[in-house]
C-alpha positions in Angstrom: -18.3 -29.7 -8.8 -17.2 -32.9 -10.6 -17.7 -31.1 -13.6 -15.6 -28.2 -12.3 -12.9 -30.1 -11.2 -12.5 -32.8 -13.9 -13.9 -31.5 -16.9 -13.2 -28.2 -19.1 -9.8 -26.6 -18.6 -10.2 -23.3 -17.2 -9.3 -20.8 -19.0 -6.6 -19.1 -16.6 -4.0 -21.8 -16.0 -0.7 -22.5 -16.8 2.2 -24.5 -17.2 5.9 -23.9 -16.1 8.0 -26.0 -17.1 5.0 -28.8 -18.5 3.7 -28.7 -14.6 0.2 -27.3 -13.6 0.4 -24.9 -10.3 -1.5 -25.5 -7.6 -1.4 -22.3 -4.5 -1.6 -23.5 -0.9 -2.2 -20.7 1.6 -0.9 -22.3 5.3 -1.5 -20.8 8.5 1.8 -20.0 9.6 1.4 -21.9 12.7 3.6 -25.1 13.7 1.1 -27.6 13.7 -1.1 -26.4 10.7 1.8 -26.5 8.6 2.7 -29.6 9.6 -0.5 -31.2 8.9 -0.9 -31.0 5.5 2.8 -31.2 4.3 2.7 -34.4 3.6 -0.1 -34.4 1.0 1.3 -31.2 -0.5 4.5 -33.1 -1.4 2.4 -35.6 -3.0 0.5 -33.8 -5.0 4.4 -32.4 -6.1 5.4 -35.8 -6.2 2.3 -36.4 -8.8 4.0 -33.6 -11.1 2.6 -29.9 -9.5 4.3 -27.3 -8.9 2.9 -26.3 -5.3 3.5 -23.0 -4.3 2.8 -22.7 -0.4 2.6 -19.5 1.2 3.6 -19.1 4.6 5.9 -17.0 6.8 10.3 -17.4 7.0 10.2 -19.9 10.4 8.4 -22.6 7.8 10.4 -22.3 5.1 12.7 -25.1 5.7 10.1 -27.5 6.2 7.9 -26.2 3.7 10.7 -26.9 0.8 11.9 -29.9 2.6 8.1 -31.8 1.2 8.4 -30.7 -2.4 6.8 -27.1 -2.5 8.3 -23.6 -3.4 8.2 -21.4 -0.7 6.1 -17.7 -0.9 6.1 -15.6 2.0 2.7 -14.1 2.6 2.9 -10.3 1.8 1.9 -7.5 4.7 2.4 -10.1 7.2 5.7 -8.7 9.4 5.4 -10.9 12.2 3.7 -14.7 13.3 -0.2 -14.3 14.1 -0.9 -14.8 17.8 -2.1 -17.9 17.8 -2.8 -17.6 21.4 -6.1 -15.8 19.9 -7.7 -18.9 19.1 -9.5 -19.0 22.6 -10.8 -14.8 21.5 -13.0 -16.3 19.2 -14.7 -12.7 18.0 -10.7 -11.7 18.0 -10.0 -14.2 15.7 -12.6 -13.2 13.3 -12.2 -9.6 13.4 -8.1 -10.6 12.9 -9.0 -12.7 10.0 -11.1 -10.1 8.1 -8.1 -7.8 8.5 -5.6 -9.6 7.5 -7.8 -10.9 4.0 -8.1 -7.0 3.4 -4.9 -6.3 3.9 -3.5 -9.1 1.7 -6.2 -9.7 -0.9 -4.8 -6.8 -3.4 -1.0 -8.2 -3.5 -2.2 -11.9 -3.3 -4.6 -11.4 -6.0 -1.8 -9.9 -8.1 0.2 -12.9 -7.6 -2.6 -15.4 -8.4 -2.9 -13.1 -11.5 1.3 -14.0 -12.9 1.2 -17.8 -11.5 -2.5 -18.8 -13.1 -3.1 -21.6 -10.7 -5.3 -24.2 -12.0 -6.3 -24.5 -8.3 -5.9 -23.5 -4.6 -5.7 -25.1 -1.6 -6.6 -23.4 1.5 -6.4 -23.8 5.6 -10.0 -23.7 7.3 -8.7 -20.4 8.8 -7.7 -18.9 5.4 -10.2 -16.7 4.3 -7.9 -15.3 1.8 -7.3 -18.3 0.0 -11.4 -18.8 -0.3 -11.1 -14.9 -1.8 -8.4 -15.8 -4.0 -10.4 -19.0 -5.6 -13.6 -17.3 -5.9 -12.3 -14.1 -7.3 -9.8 -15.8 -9.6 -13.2 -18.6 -10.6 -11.3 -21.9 -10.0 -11.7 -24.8 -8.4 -11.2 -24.6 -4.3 -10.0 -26.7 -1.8 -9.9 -26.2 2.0 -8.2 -28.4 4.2 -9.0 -28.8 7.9 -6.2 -29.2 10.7 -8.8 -28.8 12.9 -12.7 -30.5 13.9 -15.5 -28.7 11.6 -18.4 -27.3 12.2 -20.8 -27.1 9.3 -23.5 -25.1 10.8 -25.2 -23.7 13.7 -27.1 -26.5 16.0 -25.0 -29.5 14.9 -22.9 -31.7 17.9 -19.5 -29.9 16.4 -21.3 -26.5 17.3 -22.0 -27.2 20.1 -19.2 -28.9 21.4 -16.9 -25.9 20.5 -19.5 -23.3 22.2 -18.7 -25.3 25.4 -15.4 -24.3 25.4 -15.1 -20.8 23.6 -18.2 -19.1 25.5 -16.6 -18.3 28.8 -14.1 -15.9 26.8 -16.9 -14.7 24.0 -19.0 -12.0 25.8 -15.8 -10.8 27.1 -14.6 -9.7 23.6 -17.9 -8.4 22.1 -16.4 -5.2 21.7 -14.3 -6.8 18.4 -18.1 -7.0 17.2 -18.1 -3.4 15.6 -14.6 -3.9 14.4 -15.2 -6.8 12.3 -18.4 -5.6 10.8 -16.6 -2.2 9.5 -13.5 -5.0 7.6 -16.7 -6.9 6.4 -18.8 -4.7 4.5 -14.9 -3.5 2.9 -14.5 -6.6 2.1 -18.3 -7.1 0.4 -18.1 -3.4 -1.3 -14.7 -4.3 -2.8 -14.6 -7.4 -3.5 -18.1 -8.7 -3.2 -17.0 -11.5 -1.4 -20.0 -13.6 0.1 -20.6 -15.3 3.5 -18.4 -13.3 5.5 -20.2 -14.2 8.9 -18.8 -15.7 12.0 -19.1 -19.1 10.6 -18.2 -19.6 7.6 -15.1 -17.0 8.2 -13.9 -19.6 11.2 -14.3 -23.0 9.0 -14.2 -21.5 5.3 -14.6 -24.1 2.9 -14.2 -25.2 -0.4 -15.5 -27.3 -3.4 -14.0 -30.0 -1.6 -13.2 -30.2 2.1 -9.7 -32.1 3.0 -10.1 -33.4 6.2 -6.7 -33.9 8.1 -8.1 -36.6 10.6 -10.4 -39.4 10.3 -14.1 -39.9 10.5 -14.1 -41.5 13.4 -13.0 -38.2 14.7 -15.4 -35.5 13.7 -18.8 -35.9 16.0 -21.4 -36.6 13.4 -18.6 -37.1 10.6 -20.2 -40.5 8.9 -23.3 -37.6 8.1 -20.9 -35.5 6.4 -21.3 -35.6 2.5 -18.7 -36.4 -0.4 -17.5 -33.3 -0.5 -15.6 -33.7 2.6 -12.9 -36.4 2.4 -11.3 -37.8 5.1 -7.7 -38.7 4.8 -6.3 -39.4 7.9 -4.0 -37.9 10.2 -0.6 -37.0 8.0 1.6 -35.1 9.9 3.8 -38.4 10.9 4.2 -38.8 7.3 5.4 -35.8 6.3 9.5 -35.3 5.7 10.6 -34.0 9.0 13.4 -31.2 9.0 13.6 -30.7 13.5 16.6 -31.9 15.0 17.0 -32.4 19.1 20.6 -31.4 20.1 20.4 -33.9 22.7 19.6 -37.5 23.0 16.6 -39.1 24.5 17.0 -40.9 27.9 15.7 -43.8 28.7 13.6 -45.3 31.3 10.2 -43.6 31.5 10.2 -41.0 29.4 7.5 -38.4 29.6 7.2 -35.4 26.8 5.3 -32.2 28.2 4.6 -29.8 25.5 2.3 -27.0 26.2 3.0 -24.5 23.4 1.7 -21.1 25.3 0.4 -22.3 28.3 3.3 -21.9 30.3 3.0 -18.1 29.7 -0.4 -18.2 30.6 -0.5 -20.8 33.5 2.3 -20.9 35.3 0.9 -22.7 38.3 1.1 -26.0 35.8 5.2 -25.3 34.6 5.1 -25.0 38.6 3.7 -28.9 39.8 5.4 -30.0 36.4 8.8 -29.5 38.4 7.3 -29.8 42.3 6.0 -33.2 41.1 8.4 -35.0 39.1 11.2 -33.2 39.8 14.2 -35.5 41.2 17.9 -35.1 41.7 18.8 -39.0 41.8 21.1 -40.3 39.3 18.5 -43.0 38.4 15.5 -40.7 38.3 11.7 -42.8 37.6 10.6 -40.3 35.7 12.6 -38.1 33.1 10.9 -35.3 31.5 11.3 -33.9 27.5 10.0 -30.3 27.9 9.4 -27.8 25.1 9.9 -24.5 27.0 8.6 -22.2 24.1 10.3 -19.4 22.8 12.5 -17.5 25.7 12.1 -13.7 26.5 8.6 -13.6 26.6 8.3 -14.4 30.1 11.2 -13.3 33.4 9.3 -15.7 35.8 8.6 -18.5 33.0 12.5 -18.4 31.4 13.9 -18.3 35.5 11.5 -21.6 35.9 13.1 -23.4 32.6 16.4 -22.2 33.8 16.6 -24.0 37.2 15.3 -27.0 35.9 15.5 -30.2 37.8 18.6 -32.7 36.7 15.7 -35.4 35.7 14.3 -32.7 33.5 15.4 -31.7 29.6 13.9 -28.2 28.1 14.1 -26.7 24.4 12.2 -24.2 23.1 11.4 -26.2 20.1 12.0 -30.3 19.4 11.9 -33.3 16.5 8.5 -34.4 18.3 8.5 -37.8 16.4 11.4 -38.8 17.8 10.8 -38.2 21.3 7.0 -39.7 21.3 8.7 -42.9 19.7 9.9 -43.2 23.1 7.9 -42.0 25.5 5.2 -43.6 27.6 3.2 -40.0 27.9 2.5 -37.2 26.2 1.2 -33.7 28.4 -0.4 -31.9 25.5 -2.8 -29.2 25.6 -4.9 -31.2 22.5 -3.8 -30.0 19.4 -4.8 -31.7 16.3 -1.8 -33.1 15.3 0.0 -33.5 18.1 -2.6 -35.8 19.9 -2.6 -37.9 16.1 1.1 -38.1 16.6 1.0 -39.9 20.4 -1.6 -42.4 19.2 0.6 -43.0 15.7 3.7 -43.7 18.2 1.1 -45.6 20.6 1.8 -43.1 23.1 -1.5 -42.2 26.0 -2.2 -38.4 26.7 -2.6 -36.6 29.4 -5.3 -33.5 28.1 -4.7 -29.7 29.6 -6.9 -28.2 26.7 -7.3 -24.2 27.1 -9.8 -23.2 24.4 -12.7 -24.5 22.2 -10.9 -26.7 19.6 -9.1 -28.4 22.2 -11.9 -28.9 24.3 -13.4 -31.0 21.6 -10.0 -32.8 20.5 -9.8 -34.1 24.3 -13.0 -35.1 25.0 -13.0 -37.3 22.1 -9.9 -38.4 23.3 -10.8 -39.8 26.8 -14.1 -40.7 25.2 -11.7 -43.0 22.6 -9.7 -44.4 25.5 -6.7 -42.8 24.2 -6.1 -40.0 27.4 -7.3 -38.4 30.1 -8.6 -34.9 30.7 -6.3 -33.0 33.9 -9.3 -31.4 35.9 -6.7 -31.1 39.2 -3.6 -29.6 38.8 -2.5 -30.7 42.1 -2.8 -34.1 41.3 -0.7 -33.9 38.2 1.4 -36.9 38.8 -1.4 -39.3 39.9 -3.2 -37.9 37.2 0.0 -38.8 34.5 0.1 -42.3 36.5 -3.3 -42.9 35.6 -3.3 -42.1 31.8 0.0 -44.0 31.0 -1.9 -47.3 31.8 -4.6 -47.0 28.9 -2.3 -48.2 26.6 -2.7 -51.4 28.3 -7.0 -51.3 27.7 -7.8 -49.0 24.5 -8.7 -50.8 21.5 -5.8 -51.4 19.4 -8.4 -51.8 16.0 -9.7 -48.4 16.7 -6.2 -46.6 17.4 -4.9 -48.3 13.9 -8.7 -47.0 12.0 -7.8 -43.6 13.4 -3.9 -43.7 12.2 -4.7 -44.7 8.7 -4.2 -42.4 6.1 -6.4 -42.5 3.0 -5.1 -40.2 0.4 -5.7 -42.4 -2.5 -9.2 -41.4 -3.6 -8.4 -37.3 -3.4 -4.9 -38.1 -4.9 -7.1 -40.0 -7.7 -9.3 -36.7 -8.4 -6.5 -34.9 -8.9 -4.6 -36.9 -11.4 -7.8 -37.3 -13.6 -7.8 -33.6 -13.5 -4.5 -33.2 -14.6 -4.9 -35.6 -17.5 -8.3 -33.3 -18.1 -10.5 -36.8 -17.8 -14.1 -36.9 -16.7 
């Protein structure tokens, strides 16, 4: 792979204007996008042109850290990302969608001549592109990998994705008639469950450190660990409001509160207040309205102590806060400990799972097994910041883009 990457030219690339083009294909998802930003605008900064695909709600962003924007073609609307707990769902989705996409993306690929692509974990299509196109393939991670079947990632995530498996077996049949498509057509190989959920590359750009992955000082040199960089990235979310102050708490959820609306619920039973000097006040993101009646007539009686948005600058709040409610994303858990804020963990599917339990295990928050107690719960997890280990949190923070940064700049000077 060294000699792939560094060595002879290949024979499709191109310049524009003296640059070499590197494709990215994003997950249009908030926090996917977000996670890899900020090496995409260094890798612009370094003299690519970066063309990101995504979907219009990103675009800002997406140009706002140095790439050209490319909206993915078929697509009409944002995946459901709520389909990340259907794990045979999400497979049988992601089949579809590289079928469905693969002709006019190859196309594409075919006029711009990337000398590379860069790929989300979830981007089968992007794999498709760089093996069809023969160059050199990069997938980056936003979220923990699993390398095979029996290792502690594997595991971990079946914990958390096999209450919901069995009950989607039926998507079984589906995916198997988009798969053998996809291997007549194209001949694309290892199309099983796998390697279709964590698709990887010649090298394996890991959005998180080490110390996160269970088992990652095993992992090989093909996977490189660069830290979390979502905090780093150019920013382009502005709050119409300004933070309060006192103890600040920031609840975001992302579609839980459709889902579980018991938790929205105690959020407002147990910390609402009407006071004017309130000892708790609460930075909500609501989601997007008109999805729910009960959810938006919730978020519209709000308590007085209590601020809701469908969407916020998260960077600025966390600097602020002294909790974060999260359900465990990837980046958003990085984010807290960045801004040295605890967590309170309401994971709801596999990935999470994992992300929390690392968490408490770290000392950085605590999993809520009791909705009820919700506020003794919060209590609790806003005094680790007062016992983790303050090494560990700034090992975990670092961001380590100089050796992959490195491998691409003796690539583009065509050095060995």
């Amino acid at each position: 792979m060294e000699n792939r990457i560094a060595g002879k030219k290949p024979t499709s690339e191109k310049k524009q204007n003296g640059k070499k083009t590197i494709v990215w294909y994003g997950i249009p998802a908030y926090g996917h996008t977000c996670s890899n930003l900020f090496l995409a605008d260094a890798l612009a900064k370094m003299g690519f042109r970066v063309l990101y695909y995504s979907m219009a709600p990103f675009r800002e962003m997406i140009e706002a850290n140095g790439c050209e924007y490319r909206a993915y073609p078929v697509l009409k609307k944002l995946p459901d990302l709520s389909d990340g707990k259907r794990i045979l769902k999400l497979y049988r989705l992601l089949l579809e969608y590289t079928r469905n996409m693969l002709p006019s993306l190859l196309q594409e690929a075919e006029r711009n001549t990337p000398c590379c692509v860069i790929f989300e974990s979830l981007a089968l299509w992007g794999r498709a592109v760089g093996f069809l196109r023969g160059i050199p393939s990069f997938s980056f991670y936003s979220i923990v990998a699993v390398r095979k079947v029996g290792e502690s990632a594997f595991f971990e995530y079946g914990m958390g994705f096999w209450a919901d498996f069995w009950r989607y077996i039926g998507e079984i049949p589906k995916a198997v008639s988009v798969r053998r498509q996809l291997k007549q057509n194209y001949g694309l190989p290892d199309l099983g469950l796998l390697p279709v959920l964590m698709n990887s590359g010649d090298y394996n750009l890991m959005g998180y450190t080490a110390h996160f992955q269970p088992d990652g000082k095993k992992f090989g040199k093909e996977y490189r660990f660069l830290g979390p960089l979502s905090a780093h990235r150019t920013v382009t979310e502005t709050n119409d409001f300004t933070c309060p102050g006192g103890t600040l708490i920031y609840v975001s959820l992302g579609t839980i509160f459709h889902e579980d609306k018991r938790l929205l619920e105690e959020l407002i039973k147990q910390f609402g207040e009407a006071g004017e000097e309130p000892i708790y006040k609460i930075v909500m993101v609501t989601g997007e309205e008109g999805k729910d009646e009960d959810k938006d007539a919730c978020v519209a009686s709000l308590p007085a102590n209590f601020i809701g948005r469908p969407f916020v600058n998260q960077l600025e709040i966390l600097k602020r806060a002294s909790l974060f409610i999260s359900a465990g994303g990837m980046n958003s858990i990085h984010e807290a400990l960045w801004c040295g804020v605890p967590c309170l963990l309401y994971p709801q599917q596999g990935e999470q799972l994992v992300n929390a339990r690392r968490f408490e295990q770290m000392g950085f928050g605590r999993i809520l097994k009791r909705i009820a107690r919700l506020r003794a719960e919060a209590e609790k997890a806003m005094q680790l910041r007062y016992t983790w280990d303050e090494t560990l949190r700034a090992e975990m923070t670092a961001v380590h883009m100089e050796d992959v940064l490195s491998l691409f700049r003796r690539w583009q000077e065509g050095q060995k």
